[in-house]
Backbone as CSV, one residue per row, in Angstrom:
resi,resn,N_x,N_y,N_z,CA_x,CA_y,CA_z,C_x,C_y,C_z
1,UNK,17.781,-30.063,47.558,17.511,-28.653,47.617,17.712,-28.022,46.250
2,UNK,18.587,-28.466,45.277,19.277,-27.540,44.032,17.761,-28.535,43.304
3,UNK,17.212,-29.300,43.445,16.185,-29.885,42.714,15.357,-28.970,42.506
4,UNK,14.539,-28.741,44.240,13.429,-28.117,44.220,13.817,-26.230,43.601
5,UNK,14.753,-25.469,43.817,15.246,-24.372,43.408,15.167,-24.319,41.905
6,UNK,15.535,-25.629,40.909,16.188,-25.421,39.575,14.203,-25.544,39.012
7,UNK,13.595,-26.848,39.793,12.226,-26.518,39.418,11.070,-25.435,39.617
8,UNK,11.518,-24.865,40.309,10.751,-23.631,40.746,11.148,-22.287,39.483
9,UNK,12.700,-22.335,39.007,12.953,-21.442,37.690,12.386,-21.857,36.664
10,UNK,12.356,-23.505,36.646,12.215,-23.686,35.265,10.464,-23.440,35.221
11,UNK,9.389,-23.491,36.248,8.404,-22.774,36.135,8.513,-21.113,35.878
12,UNK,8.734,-20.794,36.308,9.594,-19.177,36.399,9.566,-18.737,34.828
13,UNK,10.677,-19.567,34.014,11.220,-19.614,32.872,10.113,-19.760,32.216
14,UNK,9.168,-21.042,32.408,7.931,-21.489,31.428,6.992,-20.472,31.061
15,UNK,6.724,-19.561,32.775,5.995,-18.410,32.639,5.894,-17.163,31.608
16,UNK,7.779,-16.619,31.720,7.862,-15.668,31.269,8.102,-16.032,29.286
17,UNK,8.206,-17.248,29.284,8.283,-17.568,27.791,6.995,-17.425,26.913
18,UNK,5.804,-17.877,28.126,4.592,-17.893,27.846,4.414,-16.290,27.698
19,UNK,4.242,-15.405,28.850,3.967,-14.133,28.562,4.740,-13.226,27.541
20,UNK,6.256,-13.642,27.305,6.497,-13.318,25.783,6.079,-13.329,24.602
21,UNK,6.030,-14.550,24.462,4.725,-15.194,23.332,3.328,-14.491,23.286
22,UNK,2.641,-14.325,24.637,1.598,-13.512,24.156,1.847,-11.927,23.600
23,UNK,3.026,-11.597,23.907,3.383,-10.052,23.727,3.612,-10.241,22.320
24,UNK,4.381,-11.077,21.694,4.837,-11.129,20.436,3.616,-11.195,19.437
25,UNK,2.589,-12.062,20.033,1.311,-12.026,19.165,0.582,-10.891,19.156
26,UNK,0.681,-10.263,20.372,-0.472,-9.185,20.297,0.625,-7.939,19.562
27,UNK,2.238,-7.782,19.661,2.779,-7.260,18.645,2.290,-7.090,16.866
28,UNK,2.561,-8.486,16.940,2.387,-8.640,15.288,0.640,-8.569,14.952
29,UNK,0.058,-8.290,15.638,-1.677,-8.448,15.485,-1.708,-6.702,15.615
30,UNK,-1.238,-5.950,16.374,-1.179,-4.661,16.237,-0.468,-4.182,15.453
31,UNK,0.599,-4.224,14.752,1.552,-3.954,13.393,0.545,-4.706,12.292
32,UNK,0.049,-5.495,12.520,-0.919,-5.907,10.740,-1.663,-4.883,10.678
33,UNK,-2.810,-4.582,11.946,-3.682,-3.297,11.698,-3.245,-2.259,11.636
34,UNK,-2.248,-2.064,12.005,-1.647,-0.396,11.860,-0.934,-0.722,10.501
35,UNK,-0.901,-0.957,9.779,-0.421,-0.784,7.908,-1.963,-1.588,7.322
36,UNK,-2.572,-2.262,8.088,-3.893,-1.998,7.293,-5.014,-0.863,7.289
37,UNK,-4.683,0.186,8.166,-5.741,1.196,8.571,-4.498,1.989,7.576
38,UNK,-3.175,2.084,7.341,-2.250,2.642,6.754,-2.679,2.615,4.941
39,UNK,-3.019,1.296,4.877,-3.381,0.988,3.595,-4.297,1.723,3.325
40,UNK,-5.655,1.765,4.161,-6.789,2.384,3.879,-6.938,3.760,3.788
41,UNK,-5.565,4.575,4.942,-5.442,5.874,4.666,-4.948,6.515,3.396
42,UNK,-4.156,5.319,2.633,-3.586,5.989,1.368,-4.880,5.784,0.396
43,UNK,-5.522,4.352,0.454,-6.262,4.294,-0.471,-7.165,5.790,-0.966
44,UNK,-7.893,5.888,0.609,-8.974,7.208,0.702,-8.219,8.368,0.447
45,UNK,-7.263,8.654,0.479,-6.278,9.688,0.075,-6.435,9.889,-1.546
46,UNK,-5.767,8.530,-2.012,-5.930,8.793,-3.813,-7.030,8.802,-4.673
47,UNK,-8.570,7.943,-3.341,-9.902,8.582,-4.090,-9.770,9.866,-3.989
48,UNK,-9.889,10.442,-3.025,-10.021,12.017,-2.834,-9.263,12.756,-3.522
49,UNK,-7.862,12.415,-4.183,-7.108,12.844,-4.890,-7.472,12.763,-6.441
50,UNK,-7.979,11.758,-6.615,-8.748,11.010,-8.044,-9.607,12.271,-8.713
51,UNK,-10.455,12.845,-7.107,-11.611,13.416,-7.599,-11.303,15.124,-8.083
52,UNK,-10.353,15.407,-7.759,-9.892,16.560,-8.396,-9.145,16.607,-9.570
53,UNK,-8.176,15.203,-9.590,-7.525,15.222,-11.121,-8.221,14.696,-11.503
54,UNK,-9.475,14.022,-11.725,-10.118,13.606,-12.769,-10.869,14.870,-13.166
55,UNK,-11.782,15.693,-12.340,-12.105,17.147,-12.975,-10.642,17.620,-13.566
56,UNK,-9.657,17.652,-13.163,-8.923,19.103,-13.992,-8.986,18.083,-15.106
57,UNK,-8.534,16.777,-15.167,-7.980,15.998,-16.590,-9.526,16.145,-17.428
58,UNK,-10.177,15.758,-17.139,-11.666,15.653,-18.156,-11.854,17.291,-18.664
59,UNK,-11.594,18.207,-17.894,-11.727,20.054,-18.150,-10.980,19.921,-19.172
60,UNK,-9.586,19.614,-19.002,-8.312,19.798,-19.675,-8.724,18.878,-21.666
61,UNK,-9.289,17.961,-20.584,-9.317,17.142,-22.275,-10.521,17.691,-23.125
62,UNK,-11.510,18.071,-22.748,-12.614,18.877,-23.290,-11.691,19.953,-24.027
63,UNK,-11.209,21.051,-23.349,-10.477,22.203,-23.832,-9.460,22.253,-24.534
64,UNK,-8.915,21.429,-24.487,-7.627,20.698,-25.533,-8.257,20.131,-27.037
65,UNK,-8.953,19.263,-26.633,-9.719,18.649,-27.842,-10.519,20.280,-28.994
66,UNK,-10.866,21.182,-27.948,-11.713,21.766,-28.705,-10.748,22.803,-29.651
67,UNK,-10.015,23.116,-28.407,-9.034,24.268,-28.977,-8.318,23.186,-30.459
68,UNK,-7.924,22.201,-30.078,-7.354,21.390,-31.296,-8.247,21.493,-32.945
69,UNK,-9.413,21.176,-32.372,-10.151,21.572,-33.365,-10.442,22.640,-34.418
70,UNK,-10.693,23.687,-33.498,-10.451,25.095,-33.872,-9.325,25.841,-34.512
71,UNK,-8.584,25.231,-33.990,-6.922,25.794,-34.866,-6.344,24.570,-35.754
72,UNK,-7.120,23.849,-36.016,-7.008,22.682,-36.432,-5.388,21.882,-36.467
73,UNK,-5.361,21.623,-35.495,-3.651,21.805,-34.978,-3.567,20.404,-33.744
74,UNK,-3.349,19.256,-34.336,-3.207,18.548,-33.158,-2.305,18.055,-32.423
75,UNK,-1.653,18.876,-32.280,-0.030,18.981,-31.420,-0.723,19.416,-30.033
76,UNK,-2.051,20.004,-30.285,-2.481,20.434,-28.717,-2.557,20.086,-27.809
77,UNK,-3.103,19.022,-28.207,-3.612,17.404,-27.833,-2.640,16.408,-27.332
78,UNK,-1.148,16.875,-27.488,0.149,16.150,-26.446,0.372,16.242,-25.006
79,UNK,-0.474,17.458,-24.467,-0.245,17.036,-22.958,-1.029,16.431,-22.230
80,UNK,-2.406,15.949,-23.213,-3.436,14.806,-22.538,-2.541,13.411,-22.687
81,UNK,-1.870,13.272,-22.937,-0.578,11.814,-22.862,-0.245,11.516,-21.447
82,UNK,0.599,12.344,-21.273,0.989,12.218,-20.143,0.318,12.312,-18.445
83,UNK,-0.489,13.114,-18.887,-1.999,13.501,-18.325,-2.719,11.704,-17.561
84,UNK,-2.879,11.375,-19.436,-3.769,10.246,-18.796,-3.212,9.060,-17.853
85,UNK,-1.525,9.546,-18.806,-0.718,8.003,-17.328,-1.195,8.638,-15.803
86,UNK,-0.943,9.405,-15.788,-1.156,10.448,-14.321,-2.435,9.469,-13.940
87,UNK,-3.236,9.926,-14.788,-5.098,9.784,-14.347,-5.340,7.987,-14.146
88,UNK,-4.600,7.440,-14.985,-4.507,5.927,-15.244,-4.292,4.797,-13.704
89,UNK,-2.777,5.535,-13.569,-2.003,4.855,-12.088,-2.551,5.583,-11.075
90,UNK,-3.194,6.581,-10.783,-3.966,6.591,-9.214,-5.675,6.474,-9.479
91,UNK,-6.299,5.995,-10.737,-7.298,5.211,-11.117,-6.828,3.957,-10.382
92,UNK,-5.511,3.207,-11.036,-5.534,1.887,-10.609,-5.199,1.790,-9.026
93,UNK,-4.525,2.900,-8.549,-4.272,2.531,-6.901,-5.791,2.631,-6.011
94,UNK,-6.370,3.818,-6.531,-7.699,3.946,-5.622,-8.306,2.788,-5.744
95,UNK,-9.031,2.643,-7.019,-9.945,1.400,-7.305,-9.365,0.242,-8.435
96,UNK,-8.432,-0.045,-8.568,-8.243,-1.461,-8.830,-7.425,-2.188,-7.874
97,UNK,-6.052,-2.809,-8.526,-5.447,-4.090,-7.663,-4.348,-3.502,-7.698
98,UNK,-3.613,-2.045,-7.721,-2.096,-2.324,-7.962,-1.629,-2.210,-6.358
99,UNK,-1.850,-1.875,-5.547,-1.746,-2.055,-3.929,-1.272,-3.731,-3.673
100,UNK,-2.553,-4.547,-4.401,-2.273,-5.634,-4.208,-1.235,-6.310,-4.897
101,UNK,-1.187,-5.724,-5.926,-0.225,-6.772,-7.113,1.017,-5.962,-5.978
102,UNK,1.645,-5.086,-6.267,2.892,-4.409,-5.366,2.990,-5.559,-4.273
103,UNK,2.221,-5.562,-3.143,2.149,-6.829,-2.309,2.825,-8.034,-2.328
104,UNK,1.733,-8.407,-3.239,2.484,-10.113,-4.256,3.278,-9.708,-4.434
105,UNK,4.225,-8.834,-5.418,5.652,-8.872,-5.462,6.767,-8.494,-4.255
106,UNK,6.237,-7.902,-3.524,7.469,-7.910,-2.634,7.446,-8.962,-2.160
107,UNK,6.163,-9.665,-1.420,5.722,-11.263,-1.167,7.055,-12.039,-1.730
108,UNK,7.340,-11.904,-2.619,7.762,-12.408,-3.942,9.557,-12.453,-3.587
109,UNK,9.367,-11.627,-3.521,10.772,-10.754,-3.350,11.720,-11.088,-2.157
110,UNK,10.678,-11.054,-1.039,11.492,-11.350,0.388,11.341,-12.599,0.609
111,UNK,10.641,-13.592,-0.606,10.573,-15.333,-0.257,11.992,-15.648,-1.470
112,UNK,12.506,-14.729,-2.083,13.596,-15.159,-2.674,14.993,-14.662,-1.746
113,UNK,14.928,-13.464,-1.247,16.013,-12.739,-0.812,16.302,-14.098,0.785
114,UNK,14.966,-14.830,1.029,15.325,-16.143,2.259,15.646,-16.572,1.556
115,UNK,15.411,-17.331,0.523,16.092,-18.643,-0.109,17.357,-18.450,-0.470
116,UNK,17.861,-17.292,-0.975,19.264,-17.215,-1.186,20.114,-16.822,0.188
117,UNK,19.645,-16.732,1.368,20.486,-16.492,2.029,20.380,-18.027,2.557
């Protein structure tokens, strides 16, 4: 009798290990797309963001440059510096790789922070 009882759980058991497992997959398959639609919301964020600081920065550098000219004074011409890092790093987040490179390094990061533990 304790035979047929202990085999009837350990089906029981097999079941609910199985339907865990599928929960855990369809977990981690819904958490990848929700920070990849996440990814895509920031991306489209910093084009759209791109497209206004690149007008004020290109306005700014036209009017800077000219006024520099005119007063012949090129100290004017110091807040297109800082300007262009601005214009530079959400250039590279919209349309290049730094999303990705960031990635690789944490990649990076949490395959060392296992090895040392």
């Amino acid at each position: 009798m304790g035979f047929v009882f202990s085999k009837a759980m350990n089906d029981s058991l097999k079941g609910q290990e199985e339907f865990m497992r599928l929960q855990l997959e369809r977990q981690l398959i819904l958490q990848n797309l929700i920070r990849e639609r996440q990814t895509a919301m920031q991306i489209a964020w910093t084009r759209e963001f791109l497209k206004y600081f690149g007008t004020f920065f290109g306005l700014a550098a036209v009017v800077l440059t000219t006024v520099a000219i005119k007063r012949k004074n090129p100290a004017v011409l110091l807040p297109i510096l800082p300007l262009s890092f601005v214009f530079s790093y959400h250039y590279d987040m919209g349309y290049g790789t730094l999303l990705q490179r960031i990635k690789g390094k944490s990649v990076l990061l949490s395959c060392r922070t296992k090895l040392q533990i």
